[in-house]
C-alpha positions in Angstrom: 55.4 -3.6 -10.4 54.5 -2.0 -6.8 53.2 1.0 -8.7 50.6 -1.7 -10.5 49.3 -3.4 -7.9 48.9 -0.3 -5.8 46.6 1.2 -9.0 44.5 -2.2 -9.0 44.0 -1.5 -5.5 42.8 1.6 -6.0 40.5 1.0 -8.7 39.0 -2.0 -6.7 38.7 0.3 -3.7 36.6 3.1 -5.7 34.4 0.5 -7.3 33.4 -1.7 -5.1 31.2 1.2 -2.8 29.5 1.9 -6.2 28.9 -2.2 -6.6 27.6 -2.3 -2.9 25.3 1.0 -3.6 23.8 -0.5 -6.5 23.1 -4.3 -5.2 21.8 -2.5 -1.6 19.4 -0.2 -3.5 16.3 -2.1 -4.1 13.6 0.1 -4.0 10.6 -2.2 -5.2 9.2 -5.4 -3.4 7.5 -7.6 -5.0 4.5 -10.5 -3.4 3.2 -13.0 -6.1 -0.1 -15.0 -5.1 -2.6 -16.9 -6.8 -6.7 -16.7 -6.1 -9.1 -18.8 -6.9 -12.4 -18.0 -8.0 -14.4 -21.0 -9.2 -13.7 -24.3 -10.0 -12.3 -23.1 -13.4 -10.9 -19.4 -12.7 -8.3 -18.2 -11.0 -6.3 -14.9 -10.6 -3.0 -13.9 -10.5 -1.8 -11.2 -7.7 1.3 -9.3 -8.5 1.7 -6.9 -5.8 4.5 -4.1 -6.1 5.4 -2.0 -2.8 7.5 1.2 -3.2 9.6 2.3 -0.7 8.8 6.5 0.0 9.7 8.7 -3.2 10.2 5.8 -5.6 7.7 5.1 -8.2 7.0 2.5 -10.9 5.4 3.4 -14.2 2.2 1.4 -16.2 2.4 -1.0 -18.4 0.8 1.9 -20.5 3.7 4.1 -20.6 4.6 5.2 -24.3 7.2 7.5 -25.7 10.6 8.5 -25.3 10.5 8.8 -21.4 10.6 5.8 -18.7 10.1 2.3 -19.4 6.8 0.5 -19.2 6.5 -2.6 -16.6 5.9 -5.7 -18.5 4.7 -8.9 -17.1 5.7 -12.2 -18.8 4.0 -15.6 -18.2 5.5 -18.9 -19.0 3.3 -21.0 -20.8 1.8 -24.6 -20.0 -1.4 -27.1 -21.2 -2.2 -25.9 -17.4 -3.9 -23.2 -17.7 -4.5 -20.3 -20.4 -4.2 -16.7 -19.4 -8.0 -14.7 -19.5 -7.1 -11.3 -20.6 -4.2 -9.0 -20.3 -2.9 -7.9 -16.5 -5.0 -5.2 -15.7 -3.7 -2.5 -13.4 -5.1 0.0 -10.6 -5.5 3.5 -12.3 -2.3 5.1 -12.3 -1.3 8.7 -11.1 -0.6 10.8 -14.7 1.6 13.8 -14.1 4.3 15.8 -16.0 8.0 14.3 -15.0 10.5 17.0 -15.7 13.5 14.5 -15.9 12.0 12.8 -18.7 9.9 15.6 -20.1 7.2 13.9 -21.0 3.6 13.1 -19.2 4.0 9.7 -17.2 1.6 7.7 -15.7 3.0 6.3 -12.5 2.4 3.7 -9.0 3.6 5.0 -5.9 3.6 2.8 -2.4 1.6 -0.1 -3.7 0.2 -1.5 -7.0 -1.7 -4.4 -7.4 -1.7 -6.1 -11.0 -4.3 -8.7 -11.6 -3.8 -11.7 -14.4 -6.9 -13.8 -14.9 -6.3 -17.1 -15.7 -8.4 -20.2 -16.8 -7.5 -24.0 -15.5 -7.4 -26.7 -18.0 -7.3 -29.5 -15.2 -8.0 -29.9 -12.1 -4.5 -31.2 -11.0 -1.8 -28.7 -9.1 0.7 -27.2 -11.3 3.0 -24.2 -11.2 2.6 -20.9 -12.6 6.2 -19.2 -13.4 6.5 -15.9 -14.8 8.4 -12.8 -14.5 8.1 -8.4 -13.9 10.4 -6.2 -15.5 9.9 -2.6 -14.0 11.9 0.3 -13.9 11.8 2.4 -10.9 13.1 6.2 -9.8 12.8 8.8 -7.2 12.6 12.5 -7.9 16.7 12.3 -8.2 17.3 9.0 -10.4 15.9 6.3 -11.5 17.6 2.9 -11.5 18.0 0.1 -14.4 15.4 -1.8 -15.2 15.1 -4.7 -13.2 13.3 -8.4 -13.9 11.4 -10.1 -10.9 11.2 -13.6 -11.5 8.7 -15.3 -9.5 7.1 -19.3 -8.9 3.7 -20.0 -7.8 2.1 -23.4 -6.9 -1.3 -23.4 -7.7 -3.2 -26.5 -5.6 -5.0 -28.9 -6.8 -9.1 -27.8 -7.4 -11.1 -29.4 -4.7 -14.3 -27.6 -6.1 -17.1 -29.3 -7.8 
């Protein structure tokens, strides 16, 4: 019996400072914000920063290498989307890990959705980012960014 519960405390021991490295390591931040242009269009600001060495790829990416970011919108009668999220150009390089060219974001990306109000009335957009995101020496699962914005009532005539 001792020799049990001195193996399940062993086993906890070695995993949780591989639990703790995984939940601390949170490379990407993301900043969600909404614009408005006129008194009918608006845009949609979806901001990733990188912390140094870690990269995100385009929603672009093809192949049999990293995973494409992808941007998902939940839909209301408030508003329609305008478009698809169009993103900065990326940086398009060889990545030996993956071999395969990838086209990448390093430090700061900003995604723009345009989007078209079907009232005037505030409402709430809600949404979500899946990314994946490495250094030079790993990359990380993918992760999903999920993410609420109020979008005020339109004063413009």
């Amino acid at each position: 019996m001792l020799r049990r519960i001195v193996g399940i405390v062993s086993f906890a021991c070695l995993l949780a400072p591989a639990l703790a490295f995984s939940q601390a390591l949170n490379p990407i931040k993301w900043e969600f914000s909404y614009n408005e242009i006129d008194d009918k269009n608006g845009e949609i600001l979806l901001k990733a920063k990188m912390d140094p060495d870690w990269h995100i790829y385009s929603q672009l990416q093809t192949g049999d290498g990293p995973l494409p970011t992808v941007f998902t919108f939940v839909k209301t009668p408030d508003y329609d989307l305008n478009g698809s999220v169009v993103e900065p150009d990326p940086e398009r390089k060889h990545d030996p890990t993956f071999d395969v060219d990838v086209a990448q974001f390093e430090k700061e990306a900003v995604f723009v959705q345009k989007v078209k109000r079907s009232n005037r009335k505030d409402f709430v957009i809600m949404g979500e980012v899946e990314c994946m995101s490495c250094n030079n020496m790993m990359c990380l699962p993918p992760r999903t960014y999920k993410f609420t914005l109020k979008v005020p009532q339109n004063e413009l005539k």
